[in-house]
Rosetta silent file (secondary structure, phi, psi, omega in degrees, C-alpha in Angstrom):
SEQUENCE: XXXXXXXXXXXXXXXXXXXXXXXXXXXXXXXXXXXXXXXXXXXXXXXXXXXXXXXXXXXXXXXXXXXXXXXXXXXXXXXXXXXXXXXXXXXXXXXXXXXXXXXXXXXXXXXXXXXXXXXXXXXXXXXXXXXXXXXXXXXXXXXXXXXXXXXXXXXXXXXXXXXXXXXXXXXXXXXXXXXXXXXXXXXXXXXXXXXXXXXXXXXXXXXXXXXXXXXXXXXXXXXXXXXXXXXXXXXXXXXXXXXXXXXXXXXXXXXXXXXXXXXXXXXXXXXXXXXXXXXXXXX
SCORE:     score description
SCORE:     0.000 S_00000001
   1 L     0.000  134.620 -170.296  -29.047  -71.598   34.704 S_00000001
   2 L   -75.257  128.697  176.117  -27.860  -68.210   35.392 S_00000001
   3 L  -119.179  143.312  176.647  -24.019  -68.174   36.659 S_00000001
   4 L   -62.523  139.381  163.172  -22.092  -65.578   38.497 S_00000001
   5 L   -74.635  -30.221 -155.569  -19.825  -63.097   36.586 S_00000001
   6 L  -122.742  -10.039  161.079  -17.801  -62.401   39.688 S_00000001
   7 L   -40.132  156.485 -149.648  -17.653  -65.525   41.940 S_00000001
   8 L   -98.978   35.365 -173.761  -14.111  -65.511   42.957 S_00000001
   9 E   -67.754  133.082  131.819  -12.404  -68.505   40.301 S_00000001
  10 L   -37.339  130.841  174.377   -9.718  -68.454   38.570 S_00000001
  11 L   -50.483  -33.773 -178.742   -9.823  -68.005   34.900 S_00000001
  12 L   -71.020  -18.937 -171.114   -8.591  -71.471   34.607 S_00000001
  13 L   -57.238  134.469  149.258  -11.117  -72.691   37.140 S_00000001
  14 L   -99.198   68.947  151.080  -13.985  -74.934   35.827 S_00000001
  15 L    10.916   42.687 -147.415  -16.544  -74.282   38.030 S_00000001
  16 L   -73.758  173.752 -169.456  -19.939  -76.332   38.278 S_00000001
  17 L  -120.963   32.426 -158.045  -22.968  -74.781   39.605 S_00000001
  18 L   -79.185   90.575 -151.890  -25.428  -76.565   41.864 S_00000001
  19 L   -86.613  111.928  178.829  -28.861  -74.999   42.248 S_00000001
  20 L   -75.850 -130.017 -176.016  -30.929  -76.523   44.587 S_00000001
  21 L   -91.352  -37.812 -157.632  -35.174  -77.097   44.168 S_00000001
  22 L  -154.858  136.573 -150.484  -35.543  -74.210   46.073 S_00000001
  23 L   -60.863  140.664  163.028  -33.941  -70.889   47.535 S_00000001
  24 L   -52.756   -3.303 -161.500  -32.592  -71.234   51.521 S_00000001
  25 L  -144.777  133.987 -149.985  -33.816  -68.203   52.216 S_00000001
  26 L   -74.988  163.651  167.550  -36.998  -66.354   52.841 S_00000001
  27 H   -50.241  -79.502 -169.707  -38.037  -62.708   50.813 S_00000001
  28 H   -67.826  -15.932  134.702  -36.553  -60.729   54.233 S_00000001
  29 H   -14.810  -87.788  162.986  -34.004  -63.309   54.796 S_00000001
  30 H   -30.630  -51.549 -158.574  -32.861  -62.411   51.386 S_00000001
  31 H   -81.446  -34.697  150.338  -33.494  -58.640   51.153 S_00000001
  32 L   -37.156  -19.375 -167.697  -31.425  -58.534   54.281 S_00000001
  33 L  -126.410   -1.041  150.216  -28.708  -59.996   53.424 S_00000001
  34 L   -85.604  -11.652  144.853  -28.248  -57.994   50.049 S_00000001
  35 L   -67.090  141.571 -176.572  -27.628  -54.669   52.083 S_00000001
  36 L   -55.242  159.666  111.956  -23.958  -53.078   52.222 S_00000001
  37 L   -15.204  143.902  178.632  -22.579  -53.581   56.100 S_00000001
  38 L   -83.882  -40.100 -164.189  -22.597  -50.638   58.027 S_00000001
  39 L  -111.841   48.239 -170.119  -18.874  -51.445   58.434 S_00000001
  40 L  -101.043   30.653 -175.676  -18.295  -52.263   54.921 S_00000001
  41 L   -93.816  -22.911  145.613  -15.634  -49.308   54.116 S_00000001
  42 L   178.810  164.020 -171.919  -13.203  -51.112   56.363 S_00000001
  43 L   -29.230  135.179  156.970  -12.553  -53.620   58.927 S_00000001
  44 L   -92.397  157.640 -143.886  -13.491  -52.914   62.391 S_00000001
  45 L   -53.818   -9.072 -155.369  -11.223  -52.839   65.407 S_00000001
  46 L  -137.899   57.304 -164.365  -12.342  -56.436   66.703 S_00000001
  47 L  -110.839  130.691 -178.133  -12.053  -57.976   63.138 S_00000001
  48 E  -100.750  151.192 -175.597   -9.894  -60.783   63.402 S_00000001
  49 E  -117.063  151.005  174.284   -6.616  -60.479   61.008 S_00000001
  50 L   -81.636 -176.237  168.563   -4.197  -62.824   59.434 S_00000001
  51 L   -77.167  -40.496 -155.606   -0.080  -62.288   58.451 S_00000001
  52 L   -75.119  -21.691 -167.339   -1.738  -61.577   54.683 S_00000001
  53 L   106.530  -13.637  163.895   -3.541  -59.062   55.811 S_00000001
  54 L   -39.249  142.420 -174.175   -7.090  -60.828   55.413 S_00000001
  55 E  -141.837  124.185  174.953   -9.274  -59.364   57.863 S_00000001
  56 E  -120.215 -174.755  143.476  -12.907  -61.589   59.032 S_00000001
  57 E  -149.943  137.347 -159.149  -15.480  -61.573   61.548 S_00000001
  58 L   -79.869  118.659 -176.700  -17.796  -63.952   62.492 S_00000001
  59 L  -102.910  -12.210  149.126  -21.564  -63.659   62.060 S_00000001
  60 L  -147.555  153.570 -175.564  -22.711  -67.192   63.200 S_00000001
  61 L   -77.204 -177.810  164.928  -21.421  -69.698   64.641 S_00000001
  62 L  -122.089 -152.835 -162.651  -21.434  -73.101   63.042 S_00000001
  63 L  -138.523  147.661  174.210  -21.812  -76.250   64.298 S_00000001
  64 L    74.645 -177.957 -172.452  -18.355  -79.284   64.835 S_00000001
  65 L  -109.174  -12.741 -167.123  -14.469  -78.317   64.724 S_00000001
  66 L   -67.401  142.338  175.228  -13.792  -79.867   61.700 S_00000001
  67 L  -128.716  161.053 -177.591  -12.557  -77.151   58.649 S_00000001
  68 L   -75.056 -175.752 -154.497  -12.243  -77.790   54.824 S_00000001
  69 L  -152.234  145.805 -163.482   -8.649  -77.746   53.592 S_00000001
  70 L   -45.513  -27.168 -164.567   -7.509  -75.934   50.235 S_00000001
  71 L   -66.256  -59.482 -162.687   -8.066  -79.390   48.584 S_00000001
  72 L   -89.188  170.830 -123.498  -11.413  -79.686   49.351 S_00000001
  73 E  -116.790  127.650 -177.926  -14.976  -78.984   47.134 S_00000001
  74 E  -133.378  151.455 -174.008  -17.433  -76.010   49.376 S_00000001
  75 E  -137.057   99.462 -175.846  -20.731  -75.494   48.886 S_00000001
  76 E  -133.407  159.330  109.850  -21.694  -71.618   50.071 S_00000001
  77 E    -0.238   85.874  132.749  -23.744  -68.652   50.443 S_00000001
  78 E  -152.942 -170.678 -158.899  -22.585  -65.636   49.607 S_00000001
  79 E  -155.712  132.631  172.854  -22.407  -61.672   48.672 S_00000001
  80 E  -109.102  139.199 -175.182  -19.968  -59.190   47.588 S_00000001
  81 E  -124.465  157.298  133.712  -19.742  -55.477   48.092 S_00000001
  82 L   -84.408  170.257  176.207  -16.638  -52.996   47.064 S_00000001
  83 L  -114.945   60.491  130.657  -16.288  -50.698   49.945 S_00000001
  84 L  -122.693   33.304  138.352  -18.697  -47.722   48.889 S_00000001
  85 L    83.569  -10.952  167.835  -20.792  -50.297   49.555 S_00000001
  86 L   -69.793  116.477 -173.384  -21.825  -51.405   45.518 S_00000001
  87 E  -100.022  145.663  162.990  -22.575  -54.856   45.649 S_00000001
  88 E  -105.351    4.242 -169.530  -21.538  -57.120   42.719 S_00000001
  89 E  -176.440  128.770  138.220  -22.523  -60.768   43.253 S_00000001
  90 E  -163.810  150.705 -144.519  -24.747  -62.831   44.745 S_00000001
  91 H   -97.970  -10.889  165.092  -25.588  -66.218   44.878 S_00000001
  92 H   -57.915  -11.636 -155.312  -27.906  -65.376   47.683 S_00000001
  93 H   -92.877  -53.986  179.207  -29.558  -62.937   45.266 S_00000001
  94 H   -67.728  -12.007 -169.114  -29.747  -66.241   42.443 S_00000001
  95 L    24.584   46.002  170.486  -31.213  -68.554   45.426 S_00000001
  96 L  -134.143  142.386  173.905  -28.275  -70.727   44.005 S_00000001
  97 L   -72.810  156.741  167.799  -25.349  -72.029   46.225 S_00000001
  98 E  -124.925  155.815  176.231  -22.168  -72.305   44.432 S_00000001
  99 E  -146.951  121.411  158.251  -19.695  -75.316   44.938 S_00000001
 100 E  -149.324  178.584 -174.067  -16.020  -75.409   43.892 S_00000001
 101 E   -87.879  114.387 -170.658  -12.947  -76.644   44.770 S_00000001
 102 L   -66.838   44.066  107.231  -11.132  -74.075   47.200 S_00000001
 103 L   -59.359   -5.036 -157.959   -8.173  -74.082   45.323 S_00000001
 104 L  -109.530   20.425 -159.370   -9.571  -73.009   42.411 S_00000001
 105 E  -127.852  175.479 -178.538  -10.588  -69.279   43.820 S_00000001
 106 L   -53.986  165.411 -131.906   -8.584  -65.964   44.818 S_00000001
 107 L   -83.322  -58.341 -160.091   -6.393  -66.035   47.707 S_00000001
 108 L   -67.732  -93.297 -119.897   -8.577  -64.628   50.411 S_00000001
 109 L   -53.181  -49.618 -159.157  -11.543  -67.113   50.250 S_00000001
 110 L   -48.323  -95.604  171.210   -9.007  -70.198   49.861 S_00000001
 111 H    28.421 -100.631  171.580   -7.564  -68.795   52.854 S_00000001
 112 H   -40.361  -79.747 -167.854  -10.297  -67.406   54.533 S_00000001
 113 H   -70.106   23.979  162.305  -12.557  -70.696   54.404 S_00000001
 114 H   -84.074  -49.035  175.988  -10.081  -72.458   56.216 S_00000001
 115 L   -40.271  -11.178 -147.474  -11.223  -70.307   58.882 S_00000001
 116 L  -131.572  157.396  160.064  -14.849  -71.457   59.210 S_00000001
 117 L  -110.129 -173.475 -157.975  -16.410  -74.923   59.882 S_00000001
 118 L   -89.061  153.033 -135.159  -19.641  -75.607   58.558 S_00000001
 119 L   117.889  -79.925  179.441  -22.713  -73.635   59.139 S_00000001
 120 L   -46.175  146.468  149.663  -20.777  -70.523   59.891 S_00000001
 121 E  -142.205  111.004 -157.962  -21.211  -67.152   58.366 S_00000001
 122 E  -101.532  140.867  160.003  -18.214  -65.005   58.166 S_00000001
 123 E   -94.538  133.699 -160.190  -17.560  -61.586   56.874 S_00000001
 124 E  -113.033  131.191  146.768  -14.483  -61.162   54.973 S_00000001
 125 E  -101.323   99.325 -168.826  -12.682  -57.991   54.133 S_00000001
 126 E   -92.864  110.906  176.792  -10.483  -58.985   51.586 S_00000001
 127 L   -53.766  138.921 -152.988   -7.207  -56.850   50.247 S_00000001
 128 L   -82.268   20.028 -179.868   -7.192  -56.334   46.654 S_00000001
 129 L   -96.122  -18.225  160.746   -3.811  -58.132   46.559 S_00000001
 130 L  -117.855   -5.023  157.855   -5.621  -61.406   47.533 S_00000001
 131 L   -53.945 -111.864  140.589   -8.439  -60.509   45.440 S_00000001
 132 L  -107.627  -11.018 -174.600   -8.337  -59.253   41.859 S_00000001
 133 L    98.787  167.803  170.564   -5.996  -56.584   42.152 S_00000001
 134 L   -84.659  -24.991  169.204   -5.895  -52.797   42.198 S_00000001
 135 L  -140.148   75.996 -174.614   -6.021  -53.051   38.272 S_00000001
 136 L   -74.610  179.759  158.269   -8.124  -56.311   37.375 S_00000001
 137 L   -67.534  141.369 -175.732   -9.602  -57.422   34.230 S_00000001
 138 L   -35.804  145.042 -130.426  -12.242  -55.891   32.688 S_00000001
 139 L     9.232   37.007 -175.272  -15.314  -55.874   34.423 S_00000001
 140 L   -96.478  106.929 -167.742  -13.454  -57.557   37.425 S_00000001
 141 L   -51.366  152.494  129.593  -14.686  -55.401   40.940 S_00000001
 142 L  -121.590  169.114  161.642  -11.393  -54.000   42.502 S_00000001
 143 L   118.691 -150.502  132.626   -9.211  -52.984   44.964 S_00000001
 144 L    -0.794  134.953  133.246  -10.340  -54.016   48.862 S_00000001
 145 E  -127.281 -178.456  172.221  -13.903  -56.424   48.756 S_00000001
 146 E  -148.641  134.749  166.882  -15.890  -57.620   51.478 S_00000001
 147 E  -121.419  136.653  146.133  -17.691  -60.708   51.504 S_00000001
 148 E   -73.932  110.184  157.524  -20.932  -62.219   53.882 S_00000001
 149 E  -104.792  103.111 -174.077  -19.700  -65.763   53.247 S_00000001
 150 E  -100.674  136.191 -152.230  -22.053  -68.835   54.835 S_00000001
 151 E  -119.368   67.819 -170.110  -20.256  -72.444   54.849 S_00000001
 152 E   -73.095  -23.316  177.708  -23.374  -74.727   54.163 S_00000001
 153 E  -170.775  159.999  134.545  -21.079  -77.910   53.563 S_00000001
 154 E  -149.203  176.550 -162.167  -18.228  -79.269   52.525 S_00000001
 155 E  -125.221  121.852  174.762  -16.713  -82.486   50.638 S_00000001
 156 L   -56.715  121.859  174.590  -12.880  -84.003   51.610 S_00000001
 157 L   -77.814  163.360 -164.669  -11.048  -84.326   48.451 S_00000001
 158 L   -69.528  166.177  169.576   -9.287  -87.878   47.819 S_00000001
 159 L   -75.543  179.776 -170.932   -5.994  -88.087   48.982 S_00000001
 160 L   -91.566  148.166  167.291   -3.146  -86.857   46.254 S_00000001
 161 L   -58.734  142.113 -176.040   -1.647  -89.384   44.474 S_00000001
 162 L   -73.382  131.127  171.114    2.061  -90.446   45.595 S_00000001
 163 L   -20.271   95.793  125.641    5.010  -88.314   44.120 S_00000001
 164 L    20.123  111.923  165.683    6.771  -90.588   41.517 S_00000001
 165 L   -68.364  -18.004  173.466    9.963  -92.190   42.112 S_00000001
 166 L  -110.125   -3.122  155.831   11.561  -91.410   38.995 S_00000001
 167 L    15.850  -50.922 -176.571    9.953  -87.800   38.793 S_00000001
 168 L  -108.740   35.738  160.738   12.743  -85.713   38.141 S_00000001
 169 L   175.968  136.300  166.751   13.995  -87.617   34.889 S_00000001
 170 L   -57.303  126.911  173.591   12.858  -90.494   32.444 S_00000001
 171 L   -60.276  163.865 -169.683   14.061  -93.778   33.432 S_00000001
 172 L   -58.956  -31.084 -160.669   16.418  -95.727   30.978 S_00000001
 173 L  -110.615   26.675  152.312   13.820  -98.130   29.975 S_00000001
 174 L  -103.662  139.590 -139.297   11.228  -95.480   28.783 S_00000001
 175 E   -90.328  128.343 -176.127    9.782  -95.306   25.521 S_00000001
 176 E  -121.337  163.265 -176.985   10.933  -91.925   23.733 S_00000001
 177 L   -97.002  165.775 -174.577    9.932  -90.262   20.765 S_00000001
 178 L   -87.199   34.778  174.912   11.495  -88.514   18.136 S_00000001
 179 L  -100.161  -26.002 -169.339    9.527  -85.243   19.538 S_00000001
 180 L    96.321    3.042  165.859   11.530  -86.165   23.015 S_00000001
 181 L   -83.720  119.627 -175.552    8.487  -87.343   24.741 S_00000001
 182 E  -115.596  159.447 -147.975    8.989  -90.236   27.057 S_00000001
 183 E  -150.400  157.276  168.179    6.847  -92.079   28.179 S_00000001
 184 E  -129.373  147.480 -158.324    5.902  -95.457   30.770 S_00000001
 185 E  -127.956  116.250  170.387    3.037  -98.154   30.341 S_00000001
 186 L   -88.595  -70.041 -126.992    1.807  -98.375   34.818 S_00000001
 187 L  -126.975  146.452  164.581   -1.048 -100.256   34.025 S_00000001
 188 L   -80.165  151.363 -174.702   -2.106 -102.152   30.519 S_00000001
 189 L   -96.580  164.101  174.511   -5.279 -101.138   28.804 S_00000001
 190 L  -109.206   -6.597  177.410   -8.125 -103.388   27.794 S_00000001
 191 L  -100.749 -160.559 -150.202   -8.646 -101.942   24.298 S_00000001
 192 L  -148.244  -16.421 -156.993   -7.190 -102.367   21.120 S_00000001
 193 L  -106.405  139.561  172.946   -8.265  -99.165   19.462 S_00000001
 194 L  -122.108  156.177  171.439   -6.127  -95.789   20.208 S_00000001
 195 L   -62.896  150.989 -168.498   -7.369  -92.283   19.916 S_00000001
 196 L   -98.690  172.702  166.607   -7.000  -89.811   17.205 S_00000001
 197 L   -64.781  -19.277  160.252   -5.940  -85.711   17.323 S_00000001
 198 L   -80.975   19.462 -157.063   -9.497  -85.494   16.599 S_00000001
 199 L  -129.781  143.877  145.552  -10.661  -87.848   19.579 S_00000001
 200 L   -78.926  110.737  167.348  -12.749  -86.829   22.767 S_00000001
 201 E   -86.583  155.312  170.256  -10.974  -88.390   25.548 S_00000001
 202 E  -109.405  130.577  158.613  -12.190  -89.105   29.545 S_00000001
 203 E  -122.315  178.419  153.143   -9.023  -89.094   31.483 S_00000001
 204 E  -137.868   99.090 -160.493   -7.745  -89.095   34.625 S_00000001
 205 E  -123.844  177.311  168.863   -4.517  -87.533   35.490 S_00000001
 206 E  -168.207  116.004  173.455   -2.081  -85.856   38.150 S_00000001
 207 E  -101.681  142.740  169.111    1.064  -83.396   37.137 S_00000001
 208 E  -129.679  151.750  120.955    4.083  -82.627   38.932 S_00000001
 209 E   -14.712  118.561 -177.746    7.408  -80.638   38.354 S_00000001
 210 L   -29.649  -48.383 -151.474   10.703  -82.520   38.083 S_00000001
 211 L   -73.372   -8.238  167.247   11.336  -81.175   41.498 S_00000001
 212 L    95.226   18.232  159.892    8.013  -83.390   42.888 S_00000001
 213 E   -99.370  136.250  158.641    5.657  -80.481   43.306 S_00000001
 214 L   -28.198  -22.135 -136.134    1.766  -81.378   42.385 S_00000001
 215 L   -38.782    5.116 -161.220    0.414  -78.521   40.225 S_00000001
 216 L   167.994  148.602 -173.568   -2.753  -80.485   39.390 S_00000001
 217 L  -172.961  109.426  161.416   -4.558  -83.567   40.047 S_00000001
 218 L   -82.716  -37.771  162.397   -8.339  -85.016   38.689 S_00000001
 219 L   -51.342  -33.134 -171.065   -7.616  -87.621   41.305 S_00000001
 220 L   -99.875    8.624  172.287   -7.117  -85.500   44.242 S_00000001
 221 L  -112.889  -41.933  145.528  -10.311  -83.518   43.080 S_00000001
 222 L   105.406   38.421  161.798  -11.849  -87.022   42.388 S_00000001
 223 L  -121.098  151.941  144.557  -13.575  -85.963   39.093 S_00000001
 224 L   -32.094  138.965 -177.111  -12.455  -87.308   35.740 S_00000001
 225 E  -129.070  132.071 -167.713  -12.162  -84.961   33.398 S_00000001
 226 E  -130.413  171.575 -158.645  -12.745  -85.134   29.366 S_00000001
 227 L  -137.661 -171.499  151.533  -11.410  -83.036   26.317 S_00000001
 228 L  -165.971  133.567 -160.552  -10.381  -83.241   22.816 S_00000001
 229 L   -68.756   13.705  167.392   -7.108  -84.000   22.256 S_00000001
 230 L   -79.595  -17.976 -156.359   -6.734  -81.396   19.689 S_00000001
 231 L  -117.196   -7.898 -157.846   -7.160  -78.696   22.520 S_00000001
 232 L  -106.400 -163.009  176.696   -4.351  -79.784   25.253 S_00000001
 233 L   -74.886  152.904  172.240   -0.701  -79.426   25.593 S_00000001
 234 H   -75.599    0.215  167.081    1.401  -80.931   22.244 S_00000001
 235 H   -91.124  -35.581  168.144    3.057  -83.611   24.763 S_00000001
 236 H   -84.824  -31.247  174.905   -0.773  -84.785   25.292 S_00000001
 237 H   -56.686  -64.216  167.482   -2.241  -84.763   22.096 S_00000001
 238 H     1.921  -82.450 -149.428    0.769  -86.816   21.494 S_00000001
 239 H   -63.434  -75.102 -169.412    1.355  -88.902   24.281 S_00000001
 240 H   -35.042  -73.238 -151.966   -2.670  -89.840   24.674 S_00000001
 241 L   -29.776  -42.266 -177.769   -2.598  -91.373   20.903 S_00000001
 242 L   -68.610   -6.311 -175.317   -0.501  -93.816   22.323 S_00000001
 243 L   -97.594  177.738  170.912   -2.646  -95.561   24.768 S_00000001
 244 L  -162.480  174.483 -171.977   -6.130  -97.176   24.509 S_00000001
 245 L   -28.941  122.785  167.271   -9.060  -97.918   26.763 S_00000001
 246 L    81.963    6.577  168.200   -8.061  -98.509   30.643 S_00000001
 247 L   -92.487  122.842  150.961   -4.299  -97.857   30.477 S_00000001
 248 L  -105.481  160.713 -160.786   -2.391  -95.809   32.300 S_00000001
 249 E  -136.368  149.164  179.100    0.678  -94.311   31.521 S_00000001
 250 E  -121.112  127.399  174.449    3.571  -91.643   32.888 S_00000001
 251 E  -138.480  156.966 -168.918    5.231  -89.308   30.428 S_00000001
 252 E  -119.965  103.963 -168.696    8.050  -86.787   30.949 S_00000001
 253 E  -101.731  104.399 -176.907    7.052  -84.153   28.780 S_00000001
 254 L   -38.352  142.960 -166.636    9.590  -81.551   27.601 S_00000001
 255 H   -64.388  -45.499 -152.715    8.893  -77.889   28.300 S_00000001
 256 H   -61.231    7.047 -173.913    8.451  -77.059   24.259 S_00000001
 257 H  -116.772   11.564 -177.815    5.720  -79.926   24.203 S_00000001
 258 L  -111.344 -112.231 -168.190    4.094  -78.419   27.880 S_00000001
 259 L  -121.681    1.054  173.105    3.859  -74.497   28.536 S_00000001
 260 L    81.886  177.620 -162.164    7.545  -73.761   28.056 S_00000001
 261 L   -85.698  -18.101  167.269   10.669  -72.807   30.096 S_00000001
 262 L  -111.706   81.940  159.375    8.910  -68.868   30.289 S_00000001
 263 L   -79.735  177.696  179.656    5.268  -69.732   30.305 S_00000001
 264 L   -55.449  178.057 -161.136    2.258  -67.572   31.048 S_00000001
 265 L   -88.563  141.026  162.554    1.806  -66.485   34.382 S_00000001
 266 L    80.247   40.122  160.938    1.131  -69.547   37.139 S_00000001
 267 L  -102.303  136.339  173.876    1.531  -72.328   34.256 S_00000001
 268 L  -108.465  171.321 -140.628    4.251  -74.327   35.240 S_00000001
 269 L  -101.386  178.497  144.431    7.561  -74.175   33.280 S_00000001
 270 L    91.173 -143.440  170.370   10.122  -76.819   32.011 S_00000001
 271 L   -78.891  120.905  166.512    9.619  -80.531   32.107 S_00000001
 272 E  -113.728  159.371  157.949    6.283  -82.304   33.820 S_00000001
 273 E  -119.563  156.248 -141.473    5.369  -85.338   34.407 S_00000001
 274 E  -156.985  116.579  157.207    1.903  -86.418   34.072 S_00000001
 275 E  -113.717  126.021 -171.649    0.295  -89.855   34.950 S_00000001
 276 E  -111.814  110.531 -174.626   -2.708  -90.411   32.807 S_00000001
 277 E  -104.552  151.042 -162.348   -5.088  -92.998   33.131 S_00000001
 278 E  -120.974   85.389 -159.297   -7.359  -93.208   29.634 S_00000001
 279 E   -96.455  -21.306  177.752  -10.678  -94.699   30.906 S_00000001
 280 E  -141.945  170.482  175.706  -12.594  -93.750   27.518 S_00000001
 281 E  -119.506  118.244 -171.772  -12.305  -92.515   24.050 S_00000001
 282 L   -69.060  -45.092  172.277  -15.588  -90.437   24.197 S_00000001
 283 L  -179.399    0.000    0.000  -15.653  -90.313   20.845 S_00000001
């Protein structure tokens, strides 16, 4: 299946794709809806604007009051232009929908598709400051874009898991390592066998910051996610060894065994905490 270079994800995002039997949209439907905007060089006066500077308009209405939330998983429509009018993406073009979780994309759409219930199709003129930038990565459109964006559905993510009462330090009665990794047994496991640095694991997890902010959650996205434990932070290849089938566990993982007290940009620094449920050792 063909996937967009330029939907609007994070590098970190993992992204699924769901193409349905057959395109929504007619030949002239289509061909229509792959032409620049007459007003796509910049907003027009009765363009409604945000504080950020996001600027939309509406192009249909939708149908209920209800709106997705940053949390939750969208399933859309849509086409990108720069503003001379070169378009660079569309999944209307692919007669494939895209669905991800609007947290995982550039500023304006999370944003922006707060704006719309479902239905809707909004035009976005997005600043390249909620975009990609004025100097993205290679072959990354910049500056200003404008998106037709249509809001065909969307799915409520689970609620977030509750903040941790001992969060901002391991309690006295947690097991530590000589690496400095500590660690808590929530729930007992049903297996007997633990994984290797070489093992695919299925987890389930949700990290916070001593200070009890969230940065992540496979629960509050409510998919499981698996790896190998060779590939992760050196507080999880760790940690996971210690567990086995159906346990969960909370470890307070030291910045040098996370992303470090300077990490890369939007990684978060110091000490996390992580609760990790282990449901398989894939293999």
């Amino acid at each position: 299946m063909k996937k967009s270079r330029f939907l609007p994800v994070l590098a970190s995002a993992g992204i699924l794709f769901h193409a349905p039997t057959m395109s929504l949209f007619s030949k002239s439907d289509t061909a229509e809806a792959l032409v620049a905007p007459s007003d796509v060089a910049a907003p027009p006066e009765d363009a409604q604007k945000t504080a950020t500077g996001l600027a939309s308009k509406v192009l249909k209405a939708g149908s209920g009051d209800e709106k997705p939330a940053a949390s939750d998983t969208v399933t859309v429509h849509y086409t990108g232009w720069t503003t001379d009018g070169k378009r660079f993406d569309s999944s209307v073009e692919r007669g494939q929908p895209a669905s991800f979780p609007l947290n995982g994309v550039i500023k304006g759409w999370t944003e922006g598709l707060q704006l719309m219930v479902a239905g809707e199709k909004r035009r976005f003129w997005i600043p390249g400051n909620l975009a990609y930038g004025d100097n993205p990565r290679p072959g990354a459109p910049k500056g200003m874009l404008v998106f037709d964006v249509e809001l065909l559905s969307f799915k409520k993510a689970p609620a977030p898991p509750a903040v941790p009462e001992d969060v901002a330090a391991a309690p006295a009665d947690a097991l530590t390592t000589k690496s400095g990794l500590a660690s808590k047994v929530l729930k007992k496991g049903t297996g007997s066998t633990h994984p290797t640095a070489e093992s695919q694991v299925e987890v389930h997890y949700s990290g916070w910051t001593t200070d009890g902010k969230m940065f992540d959650s496979s629960v509050a996205r409510g998919e499981s996610i698996t790896f190998g434990l060779n590939q992760v932070i050196a507080g999880w290849t760790e940690g996971v060894q210690l567990m086995v089938e159906g346990e969960k566990r909370r470890f307070w993982i030291p910045g040098n065994l996370a992303y470090g007290d300077n990490p890369r940009p939007g990684a978060p620094k110091g000490m996390l905490v992580f609760d990790v449920e282990l449901i398989k050792i894939a293999k």
